[in-house]
Backbone bond lengths (Angstrom), bond angles and torsions (degrees), N, CA, C in turn:
res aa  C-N    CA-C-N  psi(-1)  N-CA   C-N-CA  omega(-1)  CA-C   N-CA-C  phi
1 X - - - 1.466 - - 1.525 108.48 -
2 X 1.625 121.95 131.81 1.085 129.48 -173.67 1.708 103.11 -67.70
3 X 1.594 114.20 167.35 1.282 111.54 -172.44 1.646 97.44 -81.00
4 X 1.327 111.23 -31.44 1.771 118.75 171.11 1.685 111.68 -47.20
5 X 1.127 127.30 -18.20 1.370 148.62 -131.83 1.371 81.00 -109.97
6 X 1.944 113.78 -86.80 0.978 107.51 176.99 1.585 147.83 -44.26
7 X 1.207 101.33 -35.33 1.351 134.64 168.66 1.627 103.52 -22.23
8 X 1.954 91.84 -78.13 1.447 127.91 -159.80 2.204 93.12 -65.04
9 X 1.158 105.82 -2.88 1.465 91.70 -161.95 1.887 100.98 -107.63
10 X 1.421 96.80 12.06 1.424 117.97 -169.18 1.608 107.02 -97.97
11 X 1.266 99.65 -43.63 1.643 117.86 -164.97 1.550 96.79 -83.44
12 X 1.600 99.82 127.22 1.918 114.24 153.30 1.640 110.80 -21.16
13 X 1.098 110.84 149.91 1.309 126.41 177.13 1.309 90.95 -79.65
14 X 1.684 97.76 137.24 1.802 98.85 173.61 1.749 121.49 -84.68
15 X 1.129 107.23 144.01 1.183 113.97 -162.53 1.547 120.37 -106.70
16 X 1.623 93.94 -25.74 1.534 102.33 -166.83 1.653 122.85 -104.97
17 X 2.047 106.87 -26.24 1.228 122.02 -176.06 1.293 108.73 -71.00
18 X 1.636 105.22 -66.31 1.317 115.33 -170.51 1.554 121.36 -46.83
19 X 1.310 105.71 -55.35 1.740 104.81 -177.21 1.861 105.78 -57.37
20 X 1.546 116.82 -23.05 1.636 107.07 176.04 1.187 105.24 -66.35
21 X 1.494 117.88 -46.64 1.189 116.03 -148.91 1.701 117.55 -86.44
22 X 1.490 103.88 1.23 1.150 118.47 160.36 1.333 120.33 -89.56
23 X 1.296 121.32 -48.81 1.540 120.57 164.69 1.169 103.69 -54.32
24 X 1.569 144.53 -31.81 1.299 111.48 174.10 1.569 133.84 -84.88
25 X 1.082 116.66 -14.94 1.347 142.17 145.21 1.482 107.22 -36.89
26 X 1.434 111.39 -80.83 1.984 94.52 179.23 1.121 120.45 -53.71
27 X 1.454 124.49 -30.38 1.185 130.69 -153.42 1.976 90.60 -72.23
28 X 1.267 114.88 -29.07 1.463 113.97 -173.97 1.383 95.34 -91.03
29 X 1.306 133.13 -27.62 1.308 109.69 177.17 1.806 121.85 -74.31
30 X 1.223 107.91 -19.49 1.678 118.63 166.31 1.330 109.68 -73.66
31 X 1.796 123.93 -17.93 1.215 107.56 -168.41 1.684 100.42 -106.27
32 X 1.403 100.52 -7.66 1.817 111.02 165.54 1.908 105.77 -56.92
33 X 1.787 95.48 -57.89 1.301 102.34 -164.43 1.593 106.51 -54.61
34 X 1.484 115.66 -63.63 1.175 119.85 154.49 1.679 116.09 9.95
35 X 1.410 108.50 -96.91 1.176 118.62 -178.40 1.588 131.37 -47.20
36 X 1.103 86.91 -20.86 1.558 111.99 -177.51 1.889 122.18 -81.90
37 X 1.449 70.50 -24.45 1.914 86.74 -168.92 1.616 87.35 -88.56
38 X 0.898 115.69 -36.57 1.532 140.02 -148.71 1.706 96.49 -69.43
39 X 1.443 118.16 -63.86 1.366 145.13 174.20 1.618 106.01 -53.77
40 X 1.328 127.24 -31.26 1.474 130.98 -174.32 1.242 113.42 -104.82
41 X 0.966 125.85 -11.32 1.620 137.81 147.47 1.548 127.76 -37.22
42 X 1.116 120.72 110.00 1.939 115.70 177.01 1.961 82.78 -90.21
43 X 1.257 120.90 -29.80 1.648 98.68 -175.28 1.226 119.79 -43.53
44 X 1.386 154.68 130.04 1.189 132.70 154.54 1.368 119.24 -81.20
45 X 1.140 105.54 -11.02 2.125 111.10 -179.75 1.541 95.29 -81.25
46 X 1.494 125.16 -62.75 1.276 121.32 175.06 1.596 114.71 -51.36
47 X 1.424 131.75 -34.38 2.010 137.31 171.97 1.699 85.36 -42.61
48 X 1.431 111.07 -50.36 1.269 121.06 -124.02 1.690 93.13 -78.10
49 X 1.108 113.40 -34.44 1.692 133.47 -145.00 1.877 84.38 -101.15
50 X 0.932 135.05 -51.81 1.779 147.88 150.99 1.766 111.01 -17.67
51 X 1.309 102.09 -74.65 1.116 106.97 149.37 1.597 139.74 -2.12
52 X 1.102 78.75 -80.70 1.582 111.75 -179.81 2.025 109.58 -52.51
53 X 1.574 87.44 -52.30 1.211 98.81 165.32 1.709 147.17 -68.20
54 X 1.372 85.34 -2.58 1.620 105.33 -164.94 1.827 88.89 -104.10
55 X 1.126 96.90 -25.97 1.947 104.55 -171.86 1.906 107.45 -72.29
56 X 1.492 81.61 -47.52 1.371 96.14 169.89 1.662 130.89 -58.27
57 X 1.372 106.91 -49.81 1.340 112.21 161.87 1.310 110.62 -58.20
58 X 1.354 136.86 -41.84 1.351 132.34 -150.85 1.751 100.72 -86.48
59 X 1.525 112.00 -11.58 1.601 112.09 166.46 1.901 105.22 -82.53
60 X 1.504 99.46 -31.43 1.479 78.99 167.39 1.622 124.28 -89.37
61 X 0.475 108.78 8.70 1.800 104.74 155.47 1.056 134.04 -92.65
62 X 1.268 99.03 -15.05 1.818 127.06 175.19 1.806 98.02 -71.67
63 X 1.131 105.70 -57.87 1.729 115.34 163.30 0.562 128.66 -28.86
64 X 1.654 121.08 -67.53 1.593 123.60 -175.56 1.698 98.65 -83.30
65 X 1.390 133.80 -33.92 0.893 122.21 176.32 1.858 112.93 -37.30
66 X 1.287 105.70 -63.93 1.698 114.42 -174.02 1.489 96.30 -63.41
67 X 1.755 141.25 -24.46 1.414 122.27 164.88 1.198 108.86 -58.47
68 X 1.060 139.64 -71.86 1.693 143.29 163.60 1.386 118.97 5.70
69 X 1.552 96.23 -62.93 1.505 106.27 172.20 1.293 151.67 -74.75
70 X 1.673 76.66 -19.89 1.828 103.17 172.78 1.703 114.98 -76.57
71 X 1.570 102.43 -34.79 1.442 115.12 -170.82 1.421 84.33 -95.75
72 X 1.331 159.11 13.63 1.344 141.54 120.17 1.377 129.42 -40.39
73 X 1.461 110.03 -48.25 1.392 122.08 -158.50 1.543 90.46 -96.72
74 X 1.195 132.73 -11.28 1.814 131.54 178.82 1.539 109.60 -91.69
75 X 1.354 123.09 -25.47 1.384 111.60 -149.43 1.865 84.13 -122.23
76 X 1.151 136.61 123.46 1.571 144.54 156.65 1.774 113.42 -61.29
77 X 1.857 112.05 -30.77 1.062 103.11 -170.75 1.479 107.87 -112.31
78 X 1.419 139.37 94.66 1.363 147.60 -167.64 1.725 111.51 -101.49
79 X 1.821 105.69 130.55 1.294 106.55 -179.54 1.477 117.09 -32.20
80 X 1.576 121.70 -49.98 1.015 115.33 178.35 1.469 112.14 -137.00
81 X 1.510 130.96 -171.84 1.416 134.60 148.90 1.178 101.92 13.00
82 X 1.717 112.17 125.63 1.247 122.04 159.62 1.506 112.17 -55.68
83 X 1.283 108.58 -64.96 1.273 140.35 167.93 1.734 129.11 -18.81
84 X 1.401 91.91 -39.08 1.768 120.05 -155.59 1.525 93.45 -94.36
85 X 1.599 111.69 -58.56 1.686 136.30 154.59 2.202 103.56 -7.55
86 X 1.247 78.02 -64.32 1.817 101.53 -159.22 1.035 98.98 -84.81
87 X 1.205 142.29 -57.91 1.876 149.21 156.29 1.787 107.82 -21.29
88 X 1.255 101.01 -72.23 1.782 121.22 -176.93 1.872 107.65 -43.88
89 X 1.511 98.32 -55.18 1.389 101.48 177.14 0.771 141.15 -77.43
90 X 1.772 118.96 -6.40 0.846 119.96 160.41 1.439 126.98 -104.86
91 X 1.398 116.53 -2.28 1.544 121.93 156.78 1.719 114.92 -59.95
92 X 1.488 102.76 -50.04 1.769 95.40 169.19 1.645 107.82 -70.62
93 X 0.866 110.85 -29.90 1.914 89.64 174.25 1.807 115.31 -58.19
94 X 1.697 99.08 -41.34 1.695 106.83 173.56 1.382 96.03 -53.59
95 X 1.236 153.63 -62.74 1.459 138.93 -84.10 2.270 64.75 -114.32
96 X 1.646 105.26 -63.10 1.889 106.50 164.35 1.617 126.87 -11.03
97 X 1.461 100.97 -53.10 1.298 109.79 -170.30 1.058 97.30 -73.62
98 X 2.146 136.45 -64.53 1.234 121.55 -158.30 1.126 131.31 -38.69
99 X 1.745 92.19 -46.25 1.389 114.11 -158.19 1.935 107.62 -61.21
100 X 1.192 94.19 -47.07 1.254 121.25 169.55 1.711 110.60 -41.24
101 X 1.303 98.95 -73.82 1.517 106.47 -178.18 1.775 113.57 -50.51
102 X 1.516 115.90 -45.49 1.602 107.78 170.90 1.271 97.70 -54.40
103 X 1.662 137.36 -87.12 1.157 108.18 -151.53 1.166 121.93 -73.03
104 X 1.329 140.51 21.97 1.627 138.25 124.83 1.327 123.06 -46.45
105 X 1.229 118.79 -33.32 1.384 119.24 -167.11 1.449 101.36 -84.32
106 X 1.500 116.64 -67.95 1.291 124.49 159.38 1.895 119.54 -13.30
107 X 1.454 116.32 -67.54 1.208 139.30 153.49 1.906 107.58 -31.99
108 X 0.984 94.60 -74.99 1.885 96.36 -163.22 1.825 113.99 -68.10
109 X 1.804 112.92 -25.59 1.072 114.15 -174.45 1.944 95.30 -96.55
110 X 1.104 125.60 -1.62 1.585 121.87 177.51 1.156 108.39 67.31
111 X 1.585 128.19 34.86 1.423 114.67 170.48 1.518 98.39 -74.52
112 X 1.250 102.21 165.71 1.719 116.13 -166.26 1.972 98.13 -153.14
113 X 1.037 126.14 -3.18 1.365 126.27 178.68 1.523 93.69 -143.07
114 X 1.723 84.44 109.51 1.586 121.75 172.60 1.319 126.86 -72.45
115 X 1.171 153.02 102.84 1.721 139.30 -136.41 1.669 88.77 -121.76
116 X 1.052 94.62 145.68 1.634 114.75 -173.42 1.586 102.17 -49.36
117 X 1.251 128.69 -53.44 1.476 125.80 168.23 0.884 107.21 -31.32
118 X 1.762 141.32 -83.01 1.201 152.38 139.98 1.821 112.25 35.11
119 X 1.398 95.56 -84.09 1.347 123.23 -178.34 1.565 122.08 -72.02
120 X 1.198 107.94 10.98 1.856 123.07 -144.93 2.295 89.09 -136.66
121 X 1.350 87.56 -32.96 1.693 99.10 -174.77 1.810 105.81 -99.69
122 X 1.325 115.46 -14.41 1.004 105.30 -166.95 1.918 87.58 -105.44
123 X 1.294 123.13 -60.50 1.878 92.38 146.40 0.925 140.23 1.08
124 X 0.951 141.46 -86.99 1.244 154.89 135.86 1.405 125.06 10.00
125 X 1.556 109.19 -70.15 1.213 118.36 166.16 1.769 128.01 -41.27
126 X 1.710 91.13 -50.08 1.339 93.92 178.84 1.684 115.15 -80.49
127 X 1.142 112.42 -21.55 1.705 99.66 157.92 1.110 135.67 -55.26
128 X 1.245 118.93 -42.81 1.416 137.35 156.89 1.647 113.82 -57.25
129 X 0.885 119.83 -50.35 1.500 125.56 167.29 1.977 105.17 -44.58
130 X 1.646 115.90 -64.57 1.319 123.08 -179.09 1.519 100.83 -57.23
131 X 1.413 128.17 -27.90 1.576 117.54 -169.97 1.477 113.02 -78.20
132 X 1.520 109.17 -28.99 1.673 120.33 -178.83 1.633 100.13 -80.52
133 X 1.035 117.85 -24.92 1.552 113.38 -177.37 1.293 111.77 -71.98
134 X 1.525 117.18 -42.14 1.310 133.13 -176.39 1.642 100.09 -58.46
135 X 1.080 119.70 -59.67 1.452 137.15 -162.06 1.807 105.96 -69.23
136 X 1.360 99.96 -43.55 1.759 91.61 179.16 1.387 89.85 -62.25
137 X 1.322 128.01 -97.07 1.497 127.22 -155.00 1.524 126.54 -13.35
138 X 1.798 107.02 -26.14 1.368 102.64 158.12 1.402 121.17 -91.67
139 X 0.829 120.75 41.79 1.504 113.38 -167.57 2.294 83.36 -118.85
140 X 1.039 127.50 -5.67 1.550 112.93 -178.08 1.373 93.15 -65.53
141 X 1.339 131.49 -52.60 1.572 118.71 -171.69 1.571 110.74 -121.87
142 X 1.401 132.45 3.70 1.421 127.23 168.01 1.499 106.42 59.85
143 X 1.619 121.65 35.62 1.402 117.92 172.00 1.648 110.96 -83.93
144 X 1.430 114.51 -43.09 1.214 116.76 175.24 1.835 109.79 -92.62
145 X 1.234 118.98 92.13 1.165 131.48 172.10 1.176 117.99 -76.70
146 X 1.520 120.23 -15.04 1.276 117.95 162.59 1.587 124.08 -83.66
147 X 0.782 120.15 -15.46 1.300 120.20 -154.61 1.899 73.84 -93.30
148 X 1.110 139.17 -51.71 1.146 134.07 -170.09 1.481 102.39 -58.42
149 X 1.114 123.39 -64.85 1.541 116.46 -170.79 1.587 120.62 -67.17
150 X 1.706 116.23 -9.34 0.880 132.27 -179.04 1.702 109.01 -80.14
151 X 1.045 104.18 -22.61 1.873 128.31 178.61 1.783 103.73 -89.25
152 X 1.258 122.10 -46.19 1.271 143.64 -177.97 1.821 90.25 -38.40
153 X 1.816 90.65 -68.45 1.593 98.40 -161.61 1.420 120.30 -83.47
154 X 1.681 115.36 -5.92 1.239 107.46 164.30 1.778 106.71 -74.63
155 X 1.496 122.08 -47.71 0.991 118.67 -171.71 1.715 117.21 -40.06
156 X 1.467 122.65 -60.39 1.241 139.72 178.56 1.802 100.86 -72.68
157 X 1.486 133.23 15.43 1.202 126.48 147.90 1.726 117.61 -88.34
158 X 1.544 107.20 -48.50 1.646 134.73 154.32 1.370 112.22 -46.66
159 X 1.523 125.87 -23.99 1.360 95.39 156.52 1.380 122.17 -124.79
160 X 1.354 121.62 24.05 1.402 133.07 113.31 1.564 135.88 -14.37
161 X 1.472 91.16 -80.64 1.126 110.33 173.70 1.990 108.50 -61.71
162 X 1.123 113.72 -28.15 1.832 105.42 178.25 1.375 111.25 -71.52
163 X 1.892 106.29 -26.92 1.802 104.32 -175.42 1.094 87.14 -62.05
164 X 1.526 141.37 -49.59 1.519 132.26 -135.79 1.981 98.68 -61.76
165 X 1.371 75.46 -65.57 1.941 103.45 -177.60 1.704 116.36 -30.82
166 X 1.677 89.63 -49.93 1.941 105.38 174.58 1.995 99.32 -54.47
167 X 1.661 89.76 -57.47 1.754 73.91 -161.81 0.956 146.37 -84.43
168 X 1.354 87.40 14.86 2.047 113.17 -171.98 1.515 87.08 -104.75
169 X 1.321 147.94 -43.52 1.256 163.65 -171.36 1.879 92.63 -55.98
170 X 1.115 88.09 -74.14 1.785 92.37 -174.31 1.442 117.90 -52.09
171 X 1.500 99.87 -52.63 1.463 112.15 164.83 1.702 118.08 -34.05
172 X 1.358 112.12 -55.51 1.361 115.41 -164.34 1.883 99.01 -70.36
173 X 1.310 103.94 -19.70 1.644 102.70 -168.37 1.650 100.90 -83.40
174 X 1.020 129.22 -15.82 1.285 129.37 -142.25 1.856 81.74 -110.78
175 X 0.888 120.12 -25.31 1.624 144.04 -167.69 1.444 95.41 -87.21
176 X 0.973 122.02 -65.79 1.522 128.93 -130.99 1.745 95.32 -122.78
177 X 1.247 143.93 -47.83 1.371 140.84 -156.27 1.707 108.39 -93.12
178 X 1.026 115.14 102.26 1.292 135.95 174.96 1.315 103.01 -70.73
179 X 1.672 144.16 -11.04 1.329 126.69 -154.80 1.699 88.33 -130.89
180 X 1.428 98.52 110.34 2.082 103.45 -161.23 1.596 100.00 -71.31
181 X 1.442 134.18 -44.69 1.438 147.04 171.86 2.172 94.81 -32.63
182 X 1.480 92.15 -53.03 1.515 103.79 -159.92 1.643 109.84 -70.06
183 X 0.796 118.23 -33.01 1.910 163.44 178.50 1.855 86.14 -58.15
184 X 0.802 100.38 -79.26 1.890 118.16 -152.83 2.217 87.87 -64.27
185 X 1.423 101.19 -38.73 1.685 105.45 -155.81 1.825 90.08 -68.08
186 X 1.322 126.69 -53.44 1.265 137.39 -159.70 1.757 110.29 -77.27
187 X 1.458 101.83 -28.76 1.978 115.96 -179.41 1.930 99.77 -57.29
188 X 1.504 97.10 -42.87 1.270 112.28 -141.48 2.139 87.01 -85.20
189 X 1.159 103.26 -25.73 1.382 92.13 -143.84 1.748 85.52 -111.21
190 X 1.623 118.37 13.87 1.326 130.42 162.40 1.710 103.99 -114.30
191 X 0.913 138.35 -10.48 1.517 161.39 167.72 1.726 93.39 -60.96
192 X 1.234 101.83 -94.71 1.673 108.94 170.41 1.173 117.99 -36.95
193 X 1.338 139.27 -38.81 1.477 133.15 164.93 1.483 113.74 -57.11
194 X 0.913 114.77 -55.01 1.672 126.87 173.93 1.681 112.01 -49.09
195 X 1.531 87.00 -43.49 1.647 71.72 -176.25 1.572 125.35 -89.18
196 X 1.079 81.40 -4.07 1.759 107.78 166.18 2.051 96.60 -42.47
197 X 1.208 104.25 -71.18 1.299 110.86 -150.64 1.370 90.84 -81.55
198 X 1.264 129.24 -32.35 1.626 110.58 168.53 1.705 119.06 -44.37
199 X 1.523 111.49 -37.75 1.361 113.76 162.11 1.151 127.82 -64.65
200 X 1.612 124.22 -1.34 1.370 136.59 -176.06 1.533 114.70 -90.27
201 X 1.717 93.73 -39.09 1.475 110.63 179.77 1.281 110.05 -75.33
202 X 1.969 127.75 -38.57 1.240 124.51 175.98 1.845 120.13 -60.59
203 X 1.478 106.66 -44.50 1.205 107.37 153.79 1.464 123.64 -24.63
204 X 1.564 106.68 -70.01 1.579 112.52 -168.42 1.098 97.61 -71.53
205 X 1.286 156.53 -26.79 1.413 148.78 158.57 1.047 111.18 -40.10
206 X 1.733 144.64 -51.54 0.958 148.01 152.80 1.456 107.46 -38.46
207 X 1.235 148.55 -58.35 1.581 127.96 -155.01 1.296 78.61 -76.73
208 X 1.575 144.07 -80.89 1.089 137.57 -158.95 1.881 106.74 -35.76
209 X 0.664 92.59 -54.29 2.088 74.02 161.20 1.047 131.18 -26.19
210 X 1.771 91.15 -85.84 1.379 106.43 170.28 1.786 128.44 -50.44
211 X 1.377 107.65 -29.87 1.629 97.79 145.90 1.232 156.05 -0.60
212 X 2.023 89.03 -90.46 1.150 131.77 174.95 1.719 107.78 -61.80
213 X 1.408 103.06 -52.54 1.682 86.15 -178.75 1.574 110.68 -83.73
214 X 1.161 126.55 29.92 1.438 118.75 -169.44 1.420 102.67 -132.45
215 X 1.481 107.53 -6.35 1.337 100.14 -158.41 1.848 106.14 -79.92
């Protein structure tokens, strides 16, 4: 047993991180589904009403995000990494905003025809979203270390697979879209999807941290 080992077997069970950092985790996987439901929709009153809902969620993560931080600056003795704490939470707050920000963009520029890329990236997202959820919940006692790193490497395969999607996506526009207004609205609002999952991968960079020093 590492001396970190012992250490960690000294300290109170945490009470305050873990349960945030799980609510914020679902809270992104409802705001995956969200988007998702949102994107497969011909309703535009129901896109519209989705929306709404994805905005809404994305203030609650904003919430627990600032609990996170508050019970940072209160508590001296933290399950793990100060550092990792403040890093972690704020990659799921990014991962809030993207998601958020595409269907804003989507929303504010009036696209209304959803292109399979589109719908193919926002997938995506929420897989990656279900893989970080899976993976925090083990993180209260770090017994199943696999199942975390096993999430680690799907995540950073999923956003692999989104570069591919982005650059064949852009590619085909840059190819194919004669209407430059239309060109610039769809780059931008497949841009934000993408970077969605780059925040998915920074996340999992974080557990893989926390791992390493825990292991």
């Amino acid at each position: 047993m590492s001396l970190n080992s012992i250490f960690q077997y000294f300290i109170p069970k945490d009470k305050k991180f873990f349960p945030l950092f799980e609510k914020d985790s679902a809270n992104l996987i409802s705001l995956g589904e969200k988007l998702v439901e949102a994107l497969n929709t011909e309703d535009l009153t129901r896109r519209k009403e989705l929306f709404k809902d994805i905005e809404d969620l994305e203030h609650t993560g904003d919430e627990i995000t600032h609990q996170i931080h508050l019970e940072l600056s209160k508590n001296f003795i933290t399950p793990f990494d100060r550092e990792d704490i403040h890093r972690l939470a704020s990659a799921l707050d990014d991962i809030a905003d993207y998601i958020h920000g595409s269907a804003s963009r989507i929303d504010l520029y009036q696209v209304t025809e959803i292109t399979p890329p589109i719908k193919e990236l926002a997938s995506l997202i929420l897989q990656a979203c279900q893989d970080l959820n899976k993976a925090i919940h083990e993180l209260r006692d770090l017994k199943n270390v696999r199942i975390i790193a096993d999430s680690c490497v799907r995540i950073n395969s999923i956003e692999n697979q989104a570069d591919y999607v982005f650059d064949k996506a852009v590619s085909e526009l840059f190819m194919y879209e004669k209407d430059a207004v239309k060109l610039i609205k769809y780059k931008e609002i497949l841009s934000a999807l993408e970077d969605a999952t780059d925040m998915c991968e920074d996340a999992a960079n974080v557990l893989e941290s926390i791992l390493v020093k825990n292991a």
